[in-house]
VOPAGU-2260 file (C-alpha; in pm, 1 decimal, decimal comma):
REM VOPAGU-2260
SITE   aa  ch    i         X         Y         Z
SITE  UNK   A    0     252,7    5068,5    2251,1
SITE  UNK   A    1     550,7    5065,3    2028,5
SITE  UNK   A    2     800,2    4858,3    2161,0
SITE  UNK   A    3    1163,4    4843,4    2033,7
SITE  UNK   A    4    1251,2    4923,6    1661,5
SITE  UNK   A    5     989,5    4834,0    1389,7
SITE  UNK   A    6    1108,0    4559,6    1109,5
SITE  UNK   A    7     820,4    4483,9     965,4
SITE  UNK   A    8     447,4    4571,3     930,0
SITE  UNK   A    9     213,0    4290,8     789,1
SITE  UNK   A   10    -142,5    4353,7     679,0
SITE  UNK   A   11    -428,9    4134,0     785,1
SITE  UNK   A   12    -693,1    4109,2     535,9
SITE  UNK   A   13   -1084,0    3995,4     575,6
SITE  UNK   A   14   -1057,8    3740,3     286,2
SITE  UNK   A   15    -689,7    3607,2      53,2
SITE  UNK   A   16    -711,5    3805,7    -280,7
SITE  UNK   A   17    -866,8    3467,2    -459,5
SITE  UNK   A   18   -1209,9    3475,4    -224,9
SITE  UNK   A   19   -1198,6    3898,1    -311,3
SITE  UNK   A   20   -1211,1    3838,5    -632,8
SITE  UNK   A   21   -1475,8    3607,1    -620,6
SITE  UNK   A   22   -1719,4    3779,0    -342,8
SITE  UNK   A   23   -1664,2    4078,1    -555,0
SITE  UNK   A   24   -1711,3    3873,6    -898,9
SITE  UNK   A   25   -2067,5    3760,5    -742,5
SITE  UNK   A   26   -2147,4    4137,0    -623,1
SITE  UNK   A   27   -2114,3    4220,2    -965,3
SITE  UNK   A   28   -2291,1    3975,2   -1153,9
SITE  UNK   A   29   -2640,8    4023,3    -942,8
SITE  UNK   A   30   -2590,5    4406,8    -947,8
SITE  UNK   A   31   -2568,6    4375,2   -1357,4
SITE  UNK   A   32   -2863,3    4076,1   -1308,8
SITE  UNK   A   33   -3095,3    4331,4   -1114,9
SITE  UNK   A   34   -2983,9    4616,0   -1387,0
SITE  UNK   A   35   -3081,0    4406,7   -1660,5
SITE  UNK   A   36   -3378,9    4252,2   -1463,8
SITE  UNK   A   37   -3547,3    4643,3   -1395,6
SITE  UNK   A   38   -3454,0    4789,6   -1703,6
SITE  UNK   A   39   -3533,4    4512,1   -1960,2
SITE  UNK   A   40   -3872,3    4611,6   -2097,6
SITE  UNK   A   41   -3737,2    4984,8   -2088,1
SITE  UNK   A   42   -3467,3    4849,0   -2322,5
SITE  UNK   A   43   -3636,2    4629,4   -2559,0
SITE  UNK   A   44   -3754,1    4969,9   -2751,1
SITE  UNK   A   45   -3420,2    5113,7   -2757,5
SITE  UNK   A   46   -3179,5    5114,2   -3047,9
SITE  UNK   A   47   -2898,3    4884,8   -3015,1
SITE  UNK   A   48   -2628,3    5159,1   -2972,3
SITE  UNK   A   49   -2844,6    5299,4   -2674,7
SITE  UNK   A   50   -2851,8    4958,8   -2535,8
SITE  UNK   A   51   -2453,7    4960,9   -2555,0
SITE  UNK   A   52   -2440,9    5320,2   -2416,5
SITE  UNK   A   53   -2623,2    5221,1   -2148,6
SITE  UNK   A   54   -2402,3    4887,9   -2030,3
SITE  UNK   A   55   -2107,9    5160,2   -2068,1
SITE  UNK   A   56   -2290,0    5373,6   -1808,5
SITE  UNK   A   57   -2369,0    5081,2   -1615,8
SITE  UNK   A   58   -2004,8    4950,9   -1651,5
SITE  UNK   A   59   -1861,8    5300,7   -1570,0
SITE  UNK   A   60   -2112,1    5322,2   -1248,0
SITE  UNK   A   61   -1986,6    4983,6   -1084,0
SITE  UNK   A   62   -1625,6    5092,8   -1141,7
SITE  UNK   A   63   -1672,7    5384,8    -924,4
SITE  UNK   A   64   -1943,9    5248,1    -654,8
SITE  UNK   A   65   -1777,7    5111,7    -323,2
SITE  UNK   A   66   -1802,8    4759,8    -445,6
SITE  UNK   A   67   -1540,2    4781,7    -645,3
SITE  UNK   A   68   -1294,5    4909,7    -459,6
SITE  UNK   A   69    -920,3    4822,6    -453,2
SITE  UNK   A   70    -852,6    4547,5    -216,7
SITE  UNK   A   71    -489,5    4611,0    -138,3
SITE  UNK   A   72    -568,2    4932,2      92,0
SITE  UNK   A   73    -940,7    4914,5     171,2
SITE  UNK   A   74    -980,0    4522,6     318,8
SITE  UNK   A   75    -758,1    4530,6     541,6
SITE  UNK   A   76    -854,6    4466,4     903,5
SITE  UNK   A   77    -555,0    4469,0    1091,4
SITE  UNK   A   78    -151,0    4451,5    1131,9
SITE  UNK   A   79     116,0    4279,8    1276,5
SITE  UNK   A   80     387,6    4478,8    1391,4
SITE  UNK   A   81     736,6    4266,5    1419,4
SITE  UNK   A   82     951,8    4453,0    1651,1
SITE  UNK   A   83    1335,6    4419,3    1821,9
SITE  UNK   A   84    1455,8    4475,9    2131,9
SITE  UNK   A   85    1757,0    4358,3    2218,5
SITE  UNK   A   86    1808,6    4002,6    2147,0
SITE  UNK   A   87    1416,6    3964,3    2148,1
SITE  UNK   A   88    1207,3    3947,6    1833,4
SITE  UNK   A   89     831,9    4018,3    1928,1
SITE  UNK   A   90     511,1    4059,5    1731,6
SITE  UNK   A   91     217,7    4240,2    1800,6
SITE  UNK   A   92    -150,4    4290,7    1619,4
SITE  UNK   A   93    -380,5    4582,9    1573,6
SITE  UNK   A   94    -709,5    4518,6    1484,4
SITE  UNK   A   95    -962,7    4745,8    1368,3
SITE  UNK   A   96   -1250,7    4814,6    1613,8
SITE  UNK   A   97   -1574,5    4613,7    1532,8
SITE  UNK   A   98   -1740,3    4309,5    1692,2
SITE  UNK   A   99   -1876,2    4198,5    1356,2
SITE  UNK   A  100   -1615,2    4254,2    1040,1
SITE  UNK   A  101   -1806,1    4329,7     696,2
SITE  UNK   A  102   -1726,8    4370,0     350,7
SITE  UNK   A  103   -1733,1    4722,1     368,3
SITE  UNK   A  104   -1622,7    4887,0     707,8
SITE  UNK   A  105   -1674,5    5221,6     769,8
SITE  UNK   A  106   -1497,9    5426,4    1038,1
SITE  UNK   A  107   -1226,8    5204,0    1110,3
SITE  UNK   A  108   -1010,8    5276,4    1379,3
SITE  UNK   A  109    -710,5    5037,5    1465,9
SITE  UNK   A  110    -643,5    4942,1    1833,4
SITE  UNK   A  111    -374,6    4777,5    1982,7
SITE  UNK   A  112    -493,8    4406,5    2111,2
SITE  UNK   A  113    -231,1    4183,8    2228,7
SITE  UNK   A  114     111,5    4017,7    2193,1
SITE  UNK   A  115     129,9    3733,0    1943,7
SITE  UNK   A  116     456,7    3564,8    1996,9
SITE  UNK   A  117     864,4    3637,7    2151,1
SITE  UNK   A  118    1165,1    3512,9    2138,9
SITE  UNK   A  119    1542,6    3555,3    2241,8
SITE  UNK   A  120    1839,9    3552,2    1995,2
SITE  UNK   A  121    2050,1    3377,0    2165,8
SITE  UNK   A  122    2452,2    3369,0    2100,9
SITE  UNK   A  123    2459,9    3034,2    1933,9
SITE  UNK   A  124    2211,8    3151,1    1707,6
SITE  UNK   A  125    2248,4    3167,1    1339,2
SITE  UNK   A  126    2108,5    3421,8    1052,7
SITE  UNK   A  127    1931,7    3071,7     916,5
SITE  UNK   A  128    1764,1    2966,2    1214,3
SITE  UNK   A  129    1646,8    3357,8    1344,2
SITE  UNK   A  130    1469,7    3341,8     978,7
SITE  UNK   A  131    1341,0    3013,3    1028,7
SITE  UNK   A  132    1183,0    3080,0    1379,4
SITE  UNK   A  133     996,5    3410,9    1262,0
SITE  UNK   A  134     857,8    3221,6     962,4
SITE  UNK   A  135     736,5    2904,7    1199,0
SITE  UNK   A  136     579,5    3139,4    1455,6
SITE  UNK   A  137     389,4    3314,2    1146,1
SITE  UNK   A  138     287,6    3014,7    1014,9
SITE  UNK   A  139     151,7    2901,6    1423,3
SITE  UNK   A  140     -51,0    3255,6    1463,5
SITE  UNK   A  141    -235,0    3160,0    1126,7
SITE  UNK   A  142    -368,9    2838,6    1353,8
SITE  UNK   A  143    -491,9    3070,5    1578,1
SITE  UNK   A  144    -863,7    3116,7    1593,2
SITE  UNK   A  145    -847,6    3457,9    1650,8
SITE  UNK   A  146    -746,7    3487,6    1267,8
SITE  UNK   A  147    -962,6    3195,0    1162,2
SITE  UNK   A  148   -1041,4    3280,4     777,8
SITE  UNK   A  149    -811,8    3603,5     728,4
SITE  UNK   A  150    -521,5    3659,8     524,1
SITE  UNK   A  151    -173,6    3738,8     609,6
SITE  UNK   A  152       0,5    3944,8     344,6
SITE  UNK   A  153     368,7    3765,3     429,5
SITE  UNK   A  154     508,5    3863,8      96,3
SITE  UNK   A  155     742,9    4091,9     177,8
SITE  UNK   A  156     857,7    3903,3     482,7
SITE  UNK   A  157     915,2    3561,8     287,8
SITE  UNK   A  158    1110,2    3734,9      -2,5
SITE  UNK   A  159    1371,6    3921,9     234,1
SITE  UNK   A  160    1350,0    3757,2     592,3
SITE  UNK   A  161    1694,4    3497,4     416,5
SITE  UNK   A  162    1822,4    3770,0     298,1
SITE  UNK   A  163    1900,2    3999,6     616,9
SITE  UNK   A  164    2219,8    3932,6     834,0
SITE  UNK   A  165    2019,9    3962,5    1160,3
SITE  UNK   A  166    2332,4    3873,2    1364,2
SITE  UNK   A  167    2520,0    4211,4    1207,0
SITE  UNK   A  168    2204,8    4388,8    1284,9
SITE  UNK   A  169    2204,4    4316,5    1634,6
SITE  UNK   A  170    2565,1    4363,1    1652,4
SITE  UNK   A  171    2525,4    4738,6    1577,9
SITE  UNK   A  172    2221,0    4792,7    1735,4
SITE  UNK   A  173    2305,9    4659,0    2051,3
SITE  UNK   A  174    2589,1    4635,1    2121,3
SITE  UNK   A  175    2590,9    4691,8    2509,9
SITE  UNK   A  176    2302,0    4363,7    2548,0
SITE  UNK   A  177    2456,5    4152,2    2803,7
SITE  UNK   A  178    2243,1    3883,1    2654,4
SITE  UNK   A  179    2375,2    3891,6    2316,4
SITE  UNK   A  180    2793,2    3931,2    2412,2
């Protein structure tokens, strides 16, 4: 449902990077609790440099089990997708498609769900204010209880959403708007 010209694509994560760290923190610690709980009376007759070449196995085995994978491309659960058409700025969402959202989703399969804001650039506008109103209606949709507890990655929108000359932009994209002469 692409609709107008694509500015910006924001992830939406399960949990911030700060609760990842510490679900997966927790994960860890009772996997090495349980290794260390079966495997303690096979240990205590082992030479100590078998001991240590068996927390390197153990060490090397979480680092490659699904637990521990990167956060930045595999807990993310949906997008926003701020789009232009004219003198409107819209965004939409995709979310993936699951009535219950776990740690580890398999399958996931993005659907389009639903507009989350508008609004018209109007003549009087400036390049301050456009920046100003995307970043408010951001900061409204994280109210929304449809996004209760995720995580907006708005990085890359807060460092260069001041910096772009949106007027000038609209100018040579559309020129012919009636709206925006």
């Amino acid at each position: 449902m692409l609709w107008g010209l694509k500015l910006f694509e924001i992830p939406i994560y399960r949990l911030s990077p700060d609760d990842f760290d510490k679900e997966l923190e927790r994960i860890e610690s009772e996997f090495k609790d349980e290794i260390t709980f079966c495997t303690s009376h096979e240990l205590a007759n082992l030479a100590p440099e078998k001991i240590t070449e068996f927390e390197t196995q153990a060490d090397y085995w979480l680092s490659i089990n699904p637990i521990s994978r990167s956060y930045l491309y595999n807990d993310i659960i949906g997008y926003i997708q701020l789009l232009c058409d004219g003198t409107r700025i819209r965004a939409e969402y995709w979310w993936i498609n699951k009535k219950r959202i776990l740690r580890d989703p398999k399958n996931k399969l993005f659907r389009y769900r639903d507009k989350l804001f508008e609004f018209y650039i109007l003549s009087n506008s400036t390049n301050e204010s456009i920046s100003k109103q995307i970043l408010k209606s951001f900061e409204n949709i994280k109210k929304d209880n449809r996004f209760k507890k995720r995580y907006f990655d708005l990085e890359t929108v807060e460092n260069l959403v001041y910096f772009i000359d949106w007027l000038g932009f609209y100018k040579s994209q559309f020129q012919n708007d009636p709206l925006f002469l």
